[in-house]
N, C-alpha and C positions, 0 to 999 in steps of 0.2 A: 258719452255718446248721446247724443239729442236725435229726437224724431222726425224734427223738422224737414220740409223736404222742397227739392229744388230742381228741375228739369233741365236748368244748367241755359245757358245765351241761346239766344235767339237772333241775333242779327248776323249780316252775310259772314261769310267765314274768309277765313285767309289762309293760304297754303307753300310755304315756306318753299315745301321741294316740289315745285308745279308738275315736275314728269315719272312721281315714282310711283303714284297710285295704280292700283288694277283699273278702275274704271276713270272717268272722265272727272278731273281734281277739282275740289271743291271751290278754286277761286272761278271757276263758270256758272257756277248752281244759278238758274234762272234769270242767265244774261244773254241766250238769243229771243227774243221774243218773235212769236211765230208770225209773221206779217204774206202767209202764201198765198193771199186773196189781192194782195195788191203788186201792179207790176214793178219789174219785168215779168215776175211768177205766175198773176193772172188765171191761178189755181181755180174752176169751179167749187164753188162753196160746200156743196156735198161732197167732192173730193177732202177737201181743206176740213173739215168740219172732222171726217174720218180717219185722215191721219194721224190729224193732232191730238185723237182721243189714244187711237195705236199707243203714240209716242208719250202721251200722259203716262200709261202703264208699263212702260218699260224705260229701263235707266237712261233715254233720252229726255224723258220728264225729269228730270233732276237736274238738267244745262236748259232747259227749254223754258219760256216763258209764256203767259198766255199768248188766245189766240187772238192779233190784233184785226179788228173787224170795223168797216164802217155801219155806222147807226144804224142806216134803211137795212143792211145785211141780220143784224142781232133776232128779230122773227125768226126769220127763217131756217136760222140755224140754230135755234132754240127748238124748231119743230123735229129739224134733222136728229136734235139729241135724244129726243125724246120718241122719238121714232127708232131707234136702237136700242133702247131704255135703260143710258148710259147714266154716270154721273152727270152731276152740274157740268156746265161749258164755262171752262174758265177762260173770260175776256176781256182784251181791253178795249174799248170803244173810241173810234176817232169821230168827233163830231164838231162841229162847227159853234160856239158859244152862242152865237142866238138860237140855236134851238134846244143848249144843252140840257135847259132842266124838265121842258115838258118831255123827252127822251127818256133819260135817266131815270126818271119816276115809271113808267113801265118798263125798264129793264130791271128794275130793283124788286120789282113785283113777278118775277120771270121764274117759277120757279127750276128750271132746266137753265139759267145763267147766272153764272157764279161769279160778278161784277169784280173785277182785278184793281184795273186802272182806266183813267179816262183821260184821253188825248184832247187837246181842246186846240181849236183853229182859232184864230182872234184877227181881226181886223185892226190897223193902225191905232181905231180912233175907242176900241173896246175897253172898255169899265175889269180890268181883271179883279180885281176886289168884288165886285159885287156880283160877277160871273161862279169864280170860284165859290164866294159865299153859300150863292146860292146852290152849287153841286155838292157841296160840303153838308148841304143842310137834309140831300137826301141818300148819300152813301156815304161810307167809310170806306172806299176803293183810293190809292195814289192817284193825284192830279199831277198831271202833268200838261204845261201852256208852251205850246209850239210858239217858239220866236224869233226875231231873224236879228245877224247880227249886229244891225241899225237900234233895233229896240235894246240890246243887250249895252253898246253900247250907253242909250239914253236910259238906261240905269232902271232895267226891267226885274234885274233879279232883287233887287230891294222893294219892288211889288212883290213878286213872290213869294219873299220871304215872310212878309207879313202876313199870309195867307196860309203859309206850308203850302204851297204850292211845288213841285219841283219842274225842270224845265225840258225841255226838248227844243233838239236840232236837229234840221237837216245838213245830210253831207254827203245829197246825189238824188240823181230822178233820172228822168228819160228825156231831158234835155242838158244841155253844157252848163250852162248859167246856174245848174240848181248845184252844182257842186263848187263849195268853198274853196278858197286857193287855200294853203297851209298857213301865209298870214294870219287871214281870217278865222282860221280855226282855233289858229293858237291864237289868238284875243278871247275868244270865247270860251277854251278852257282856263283860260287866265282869268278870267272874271267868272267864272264859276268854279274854281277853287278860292280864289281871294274870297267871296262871299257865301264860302261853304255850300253852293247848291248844290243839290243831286243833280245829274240830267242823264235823257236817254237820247241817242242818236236813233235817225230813221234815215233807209237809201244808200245806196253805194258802197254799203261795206261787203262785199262777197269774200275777200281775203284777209290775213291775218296781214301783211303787207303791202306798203303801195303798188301799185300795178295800172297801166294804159291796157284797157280792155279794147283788142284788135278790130273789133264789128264795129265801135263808135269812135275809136278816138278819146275815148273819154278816162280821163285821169281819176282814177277812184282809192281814196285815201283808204288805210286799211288798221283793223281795230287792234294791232301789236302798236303798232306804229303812235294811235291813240293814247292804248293806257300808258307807253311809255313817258308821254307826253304827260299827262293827267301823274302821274312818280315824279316829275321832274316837276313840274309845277308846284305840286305839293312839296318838294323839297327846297322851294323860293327861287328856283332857275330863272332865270332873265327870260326876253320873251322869244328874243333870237335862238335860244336854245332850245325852246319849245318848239320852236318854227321850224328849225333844222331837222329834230326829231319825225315830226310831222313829212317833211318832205322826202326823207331818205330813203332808201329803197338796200341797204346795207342788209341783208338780212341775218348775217350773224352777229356783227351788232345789238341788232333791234331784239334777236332773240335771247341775247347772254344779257341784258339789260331786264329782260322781260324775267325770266328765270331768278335772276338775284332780288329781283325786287317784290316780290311776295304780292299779296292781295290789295295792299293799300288802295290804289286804286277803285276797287271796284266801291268803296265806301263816297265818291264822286262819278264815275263812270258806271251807272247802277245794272243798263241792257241795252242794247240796239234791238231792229228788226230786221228781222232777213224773211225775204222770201222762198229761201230753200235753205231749210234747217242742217242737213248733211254739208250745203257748200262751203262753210265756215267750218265747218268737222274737218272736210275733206285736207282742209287750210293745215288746221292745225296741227294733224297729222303730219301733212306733208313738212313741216316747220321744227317736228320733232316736241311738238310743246303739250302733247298728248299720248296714249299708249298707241303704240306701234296697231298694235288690231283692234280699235278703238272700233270703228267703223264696222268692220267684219262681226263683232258679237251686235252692236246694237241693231244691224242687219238682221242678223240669227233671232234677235231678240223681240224685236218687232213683228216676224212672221211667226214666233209663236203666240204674241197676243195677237194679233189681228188671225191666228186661225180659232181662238176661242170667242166662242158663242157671247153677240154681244151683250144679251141679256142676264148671259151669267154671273152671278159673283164675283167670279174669278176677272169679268172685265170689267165689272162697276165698281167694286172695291177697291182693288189692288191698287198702290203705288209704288214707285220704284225703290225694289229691297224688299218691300213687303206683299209679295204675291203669292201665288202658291205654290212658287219655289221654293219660298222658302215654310210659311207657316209654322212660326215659332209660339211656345207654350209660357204661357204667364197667370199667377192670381192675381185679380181684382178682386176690390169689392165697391158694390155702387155705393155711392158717396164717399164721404172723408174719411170715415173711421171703420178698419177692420173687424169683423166680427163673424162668428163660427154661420151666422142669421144671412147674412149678406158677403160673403167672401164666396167665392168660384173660381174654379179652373175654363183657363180659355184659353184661344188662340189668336194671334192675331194676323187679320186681314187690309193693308192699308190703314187708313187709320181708326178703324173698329177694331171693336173686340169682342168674339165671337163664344159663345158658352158651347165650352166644349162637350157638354153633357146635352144640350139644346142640338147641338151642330150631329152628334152624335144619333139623334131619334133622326132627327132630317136624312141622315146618309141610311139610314136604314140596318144602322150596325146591329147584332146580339144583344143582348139581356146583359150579359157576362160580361160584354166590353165595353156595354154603357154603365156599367156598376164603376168600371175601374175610372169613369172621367165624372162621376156624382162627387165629387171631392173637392175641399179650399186651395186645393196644389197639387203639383205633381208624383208627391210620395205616395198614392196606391197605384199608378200606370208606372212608376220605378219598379214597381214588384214584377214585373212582366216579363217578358222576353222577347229579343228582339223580331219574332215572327210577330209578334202581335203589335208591337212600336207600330213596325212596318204595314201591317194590314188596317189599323185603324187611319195611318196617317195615307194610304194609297188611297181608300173608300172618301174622305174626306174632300183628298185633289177631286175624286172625278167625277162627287156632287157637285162641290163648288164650282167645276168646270161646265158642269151641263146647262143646258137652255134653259132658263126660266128660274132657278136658282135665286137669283139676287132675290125674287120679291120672296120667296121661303127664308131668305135667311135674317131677312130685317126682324124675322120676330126673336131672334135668338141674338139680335147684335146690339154694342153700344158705343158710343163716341169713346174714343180714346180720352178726348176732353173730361169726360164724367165721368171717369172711374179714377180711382185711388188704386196705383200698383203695392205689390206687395214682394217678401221673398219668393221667389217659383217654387220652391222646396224647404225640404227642414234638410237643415245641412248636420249632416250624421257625422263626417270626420270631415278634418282638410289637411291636407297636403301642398306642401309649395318645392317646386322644382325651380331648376336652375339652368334649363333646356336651349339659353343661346349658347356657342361659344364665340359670337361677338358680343355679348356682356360679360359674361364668363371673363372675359379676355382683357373687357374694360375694369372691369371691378379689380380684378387683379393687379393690372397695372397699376389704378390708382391708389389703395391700400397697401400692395407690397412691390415699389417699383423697383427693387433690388433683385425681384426674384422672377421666374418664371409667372409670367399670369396667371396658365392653366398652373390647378394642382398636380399631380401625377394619376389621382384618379379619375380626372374628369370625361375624359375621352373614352372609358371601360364602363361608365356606368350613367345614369341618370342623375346628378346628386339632388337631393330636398332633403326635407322636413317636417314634422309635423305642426303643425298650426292650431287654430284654437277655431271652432266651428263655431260658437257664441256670438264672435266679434264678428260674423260676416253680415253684414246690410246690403239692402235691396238699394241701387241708383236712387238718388236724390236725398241721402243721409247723411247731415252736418258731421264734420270728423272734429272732435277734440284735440287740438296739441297734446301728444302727449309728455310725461312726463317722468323722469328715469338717471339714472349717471351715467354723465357726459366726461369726454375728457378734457381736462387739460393740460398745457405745457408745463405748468408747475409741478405736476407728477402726481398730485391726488387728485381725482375727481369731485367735481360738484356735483349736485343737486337740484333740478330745474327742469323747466318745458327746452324740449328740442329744439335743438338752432339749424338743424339741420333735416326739415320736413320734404319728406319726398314722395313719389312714386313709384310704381311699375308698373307698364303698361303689360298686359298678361291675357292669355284665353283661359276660360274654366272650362271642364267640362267635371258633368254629372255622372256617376254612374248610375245604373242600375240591374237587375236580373241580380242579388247576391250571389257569393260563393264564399260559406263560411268557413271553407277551410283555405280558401287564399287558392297559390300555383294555379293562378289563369297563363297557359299558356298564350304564346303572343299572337298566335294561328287564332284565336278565339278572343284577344281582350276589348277588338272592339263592339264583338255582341254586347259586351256589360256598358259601352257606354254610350251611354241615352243622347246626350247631348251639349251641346257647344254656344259658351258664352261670353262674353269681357268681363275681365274680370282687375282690377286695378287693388294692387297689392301695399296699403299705403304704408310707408318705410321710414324710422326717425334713425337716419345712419349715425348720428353722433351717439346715441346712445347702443347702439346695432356696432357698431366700432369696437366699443369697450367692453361687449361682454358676450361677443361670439366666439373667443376661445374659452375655454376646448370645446364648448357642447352646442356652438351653432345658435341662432338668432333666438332671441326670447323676448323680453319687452319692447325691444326695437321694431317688433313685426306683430304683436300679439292684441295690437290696440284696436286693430280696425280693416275690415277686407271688402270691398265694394265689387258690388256683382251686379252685373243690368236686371231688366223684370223681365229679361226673355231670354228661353230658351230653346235653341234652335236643333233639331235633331238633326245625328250628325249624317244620316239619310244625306238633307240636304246638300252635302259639299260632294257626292258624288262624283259629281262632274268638275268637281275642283282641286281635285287632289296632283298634287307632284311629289318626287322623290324627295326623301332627306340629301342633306349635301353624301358626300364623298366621303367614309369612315377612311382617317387616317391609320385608325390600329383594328385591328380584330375585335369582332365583339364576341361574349362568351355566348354561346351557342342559344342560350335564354332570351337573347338580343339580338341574335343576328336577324334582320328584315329584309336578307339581299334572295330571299327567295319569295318573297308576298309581295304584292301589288304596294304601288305608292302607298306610303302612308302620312306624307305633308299637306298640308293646306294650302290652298292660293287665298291667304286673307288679309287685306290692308288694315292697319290700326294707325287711328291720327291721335295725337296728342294736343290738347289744346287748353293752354291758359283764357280763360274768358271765351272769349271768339276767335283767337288767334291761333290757327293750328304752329304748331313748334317744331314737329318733328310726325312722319307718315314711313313707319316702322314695317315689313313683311314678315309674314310669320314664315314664309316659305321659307325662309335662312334657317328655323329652329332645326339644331344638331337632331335632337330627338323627338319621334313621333308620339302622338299620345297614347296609342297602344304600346308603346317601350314602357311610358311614365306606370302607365297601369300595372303591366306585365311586372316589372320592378318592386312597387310598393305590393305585390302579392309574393314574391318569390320565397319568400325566407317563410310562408304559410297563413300570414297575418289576414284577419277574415276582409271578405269584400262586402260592404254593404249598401242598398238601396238607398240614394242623396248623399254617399258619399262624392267629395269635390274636392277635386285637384287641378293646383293652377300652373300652366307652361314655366311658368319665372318667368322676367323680364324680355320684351321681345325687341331685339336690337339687331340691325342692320351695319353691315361696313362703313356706311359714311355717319359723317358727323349729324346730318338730318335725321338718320335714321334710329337715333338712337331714345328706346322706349323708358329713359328716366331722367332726370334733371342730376343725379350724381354724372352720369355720362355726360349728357347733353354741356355741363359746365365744369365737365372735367374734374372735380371734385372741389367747385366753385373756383378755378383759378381762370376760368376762361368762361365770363356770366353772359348768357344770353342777352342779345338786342333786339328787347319786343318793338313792337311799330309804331307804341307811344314813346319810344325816347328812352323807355328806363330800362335798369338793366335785373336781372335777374337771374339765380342760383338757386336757393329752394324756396319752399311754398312760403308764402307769407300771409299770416292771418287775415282774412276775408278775402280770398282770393277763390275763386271755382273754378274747378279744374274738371277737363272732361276725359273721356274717351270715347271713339264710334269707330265701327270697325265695318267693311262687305269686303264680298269675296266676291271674282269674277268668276264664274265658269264658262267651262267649253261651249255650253248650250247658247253662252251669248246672255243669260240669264245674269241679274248680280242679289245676293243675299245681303241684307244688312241685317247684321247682330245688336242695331239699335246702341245705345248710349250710356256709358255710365260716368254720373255726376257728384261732385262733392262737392261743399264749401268749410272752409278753413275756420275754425272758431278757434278763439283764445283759450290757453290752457285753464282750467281750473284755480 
């Protein structure tokens, strides 16, 4: 196992099963760009200025893109941020290329504006070369050169391109003539897919389908309809077929095209702007290509940030996932290398990170309960119990929420950028469960397809295992192939690195409060558990095959367990919680849960090769709750200890998408995935990174994200 460490892809994502996440599916992440200041919207700028900070901090920031503003506007609303004493404004600027670089240089010097992209107007007869040059020379913000499709034709994106430039089109305004016929459009994504450019559209998109808006008359093309277009192109469609696309108004069609066809697109179709951010929600909603109460929580969601103080913490930090819903526990240390001198316990807010022991004097906590956060991790606040989990992290929320807060808390914070994570804890024992029975059920089949799937015990009890707490690493640790006998058809086994490297997609959670003589009752086992994390269970089945009879997994699983840097207390899912499915058999009275409040999670898990999510798995299927898993691994008296960690098993869902491992997901390699490059794939393959991200939506409208966990593939030894 290598140290080396990897935060895992960074560009747009892709999402295979567009309608099964809780919250709003990652093929949107920062494709409405906010444009409410320009008509039809004609939003007042202090209104505009305000929302868009609201919707920054709550999970509409996550589909939302900056706010697009004209030049002469950027002052002003640089004054408006700063007068709330928000974060940076994040914008993009439309301005006209003769005046773009004396602009640009004082907005780059702005500090209340946080330059995105910049929009540029060009006249027939404009120099883009030495336009862009020279905005290139004073931001690092996307260019983007508005063009029409006469210039496109006379071969604009080959300027462009020599520039990194990428392009923009209009497709609608508040006359007729500004809106493209679907010809034209399709020439225009024709030639910017053939010459690989990005572009963003502006105007006329309000729906996800075409549609004749009744007040004008006016035919306004609709952004399904688009990326269908922008799939088919990319897959060399003739132009008529593009066209056709473009003009149809089919809308089950448009949407069972949209659905099988995954993200691709958005890697040419980058954002549009709209002037009302909800009216393209409301679209997709209606379209079925988002969660049914998609709208209804970001509602809920929105009037709890915009009722918190805007000076606070709570609204200059926070980003979506990480606000103070959720407030998850992690050690850093500043700089690259760990050490007893520079390692801490923190928290994190957005994308800071908060010294919990700092954050701790600010809230005005005890002596006693800033002793328990003076620490490089979570193992002396394990020691505690849950009255005091709960007391430190409530004092916490309603500093960080109070007025005036943010500027107290800049002395205790650091970019997430410059810190080095670390394990959250020292892992005391681990335990691996086996808690779907739709993998359960896959495993089964695939291994013994002669027999029943389930065993006969599987339905009476929780089944796992013990594991090895050594081999578990923090997110962004190189995994080794490992190495072990394998079988083969010949009938003796070999010798060798795995041919068959897998995963499990999985939650951890932490205990803590011990009980050294074990029988945690199931009324009490979630006081012992601290909290909730991903957890990615890495699996070499060929060698896991040959030597889990009779005593169950051992080198197959013992090589390597990957855990995020953050740990979410499981407080937070409060509001998240649903029932376990339907017990088909009686549980033994040790396990029965049919008299205690929910005890499931509402938490989405994506699986992703590179940037291409695969598979977006629910944990809410899991048969068994993790106060079952707890309650179990104590019954027979075996002690409980503080950073002991136990992982769900594999989280898989009914359908083929939802399944949380590549043994399922390809069947047991007889049925190989088809990534979006063309190749096909079955298990991991040396230098390959593999991730996992996980939030949970709650009732409050609120969404947690349990943050990331990444690996990359190295060749065996």
């Amino acid at each position: 196992m290598t140290e080396r460490r990897s935060s895992g892809p960074t560009e747009t994502d892709s999402e295979e099963q567009i309608a099964t996440s809780a919250i709003a599916p990652a093929v949107f992440e920062s494709y409405f760009d906010d444009a409410a200041v320009f008509p039809p919207g004609l939003a007042p700028l202090e209104q505009a200025v305000t929302d868009h900070l609201v919707r920054r901090a709550s999970q509409t920031g996550r589909i939302m893109g900056p706010l697009v503003l004209p030049a002469d506007s950027v002052a002003q609303a640089s004054k408006l941020a700063a007068e709330v004493g928000a974060r940076p404004l994040d914008v993009s600027v439309v301005i006209h290329a003769d005046i773009a670089v004396d602009a640009i240089s004082a907005i780059e010097d702005d500090p209340h504006i946080d330059l995105t992209a910049v929009e540029l107007k060009i006249n027939s007869d404009t120099d883009i070369t030495e336009v862009v040059h020279g905005v290139r020379a004073l931001t690092d913000a996307t260019v983007f050169v508005e063009v029409s499709i006469e210039q496109v034709d006379g071969g604009a994106f080959d300027q462009l391109a020599e520039v990194g430039a990428q392009a923009k089109f209009r497709t609608g305004g508040v006359e007729a003539h500004l809106f493209p016929n679907p010809a034209e459009l399709a020439r225009f994504i024709n030639a910017a897919v053939s010459a690989g450019m990005k572009f963003k559209l502006t105007a006329g998109l309000h729906e996800g389908i075409r549609f004749t808006k009744e007040s004008t008359g006016f035919i306004h093309h609709g952004f399904v309809n688009i990326a269908d277009a922008v799939t088919a192109a990319q897959a060399g469609a003739e132009l008529s077929e593009i066209e056709m696309l473009l003009a149809s108004t089919d809308t089950n069609w448009l949407c069972e095209k949209f659905n099988y066809a995954g993200s691709g697109w958005r890697e040419t179709f980058v954002s549009f702007g709209t002037c009302s951010i909800p009216e393209p929600l409301e679209s997709l909603e209606a379209l079925g290509l988002v969660p049914a109460d998609l709208l209804t929580n970001i509602e809920k969601e929105e009037k709890i940030v915009s009722d918190i103080p805007a000076t606070s913490a709570a609204a200059v930090y926070a980003t979506p996932g990480f606000g103070v819903a959720n407030l998850p526990y992690g050690s850093y240390s500043i700089g690259e290398e760990a050490g007893a001198e520079n390692t801490r316990l923190g928290l994190r807010l957005g994308e800071t990170v908060l010294s919990a022991e700092g954050l701790g004097h600010l809230a005005g906590l005890p002596a006693d309960l800033i002793g328990l956060l003076h620490a490089p991790n979570l193992d002396q606040l394990l020691t505690a119990d849950r009255p005091t989990w709960d007391r430190i992290r409530t004092d916490f929320i309603n500093f960080l929420s109070s007025a005036d807060s943010a500027d107290a808390v800049a002395s205790v914070a650091h970019s997430i950028d410059a810190v080095t994570m670390n394990l959250p804890f020292t892992v005391a024992d681990y335990v691996d469960f086996y808690a779907s029975e739709h993998h359960a059920s896959n495993v089964g089949a695939i291994f013994r397809p002669d027999q029943d799937p389930l065993l006969p015990n599987w339905k009476h009890l929780p089944v796992g295992y013990n594991g090895r707490a050594g081999s578990v690493y923090v997110t962004g640790t190189d995994v080794l192939r490992p190495k072990g006998l394998r079988p083969e058809s010949g009938g003796a086994p070999s010798f060798g690195p795995s041919r068959r490297l897998d995963i499990e997609a999985e939650m951890g959670f932490v205990a803590g409060h011990g009980a050294p003589h074990g029988e945690i009752p199931l009324s009490e086992a979630e006081d012992h558990i601290f909290g909730v994390m991903l957890l990615n269970d890495w699996s070499a089945r060929d060698i896991q095959a040959y030597e889990y009879v009779p005593l169950g997994p051992f080198l197959g699983k013992s090589f390597a367990t990957s855990i995020s840097a953050w740990v979410t207390p499981l407080t937070a899912f409060d509001a998240a919680r649903v029932s376990t499915p339907t017990r088909e058999k009686q549980l033994a009275d040790y396990l029965d849960d049919s008299h205690l409040a929910p005890g499931g999670l509402e938490i989405s898990v994506e699986v992703l090769v590179g940037t291409e999510v695969v598979a977006t798995t629910p944990y809410s299927a899991m048969y068994y709750s993790p106060a079952q898993m707890l309650t179990h691994m104590t019954v027979n008296g075996a002690p409980l200890r503080p950073g002991d960690l136990f992982g769900s098993g594999t989280i898989s869902g009914p359908e083929r998408g939802q399944r949380g491992s590549f043994l399922e997901l390809s069947w047991g390699g007889k049925e190989p995935l088809n990534l979006r490059d063309g190749s096909e794939m079955s298990f991991l393959e040396d230098g390959q990174t593999i991730g996992l991200r996980a939030t949970a939506q709650t009732t409050r409208g609120t969404i947690v994200s349990l943050g990331e966990v990444w690996g990359t593939i190295l060749p065996a030894t």
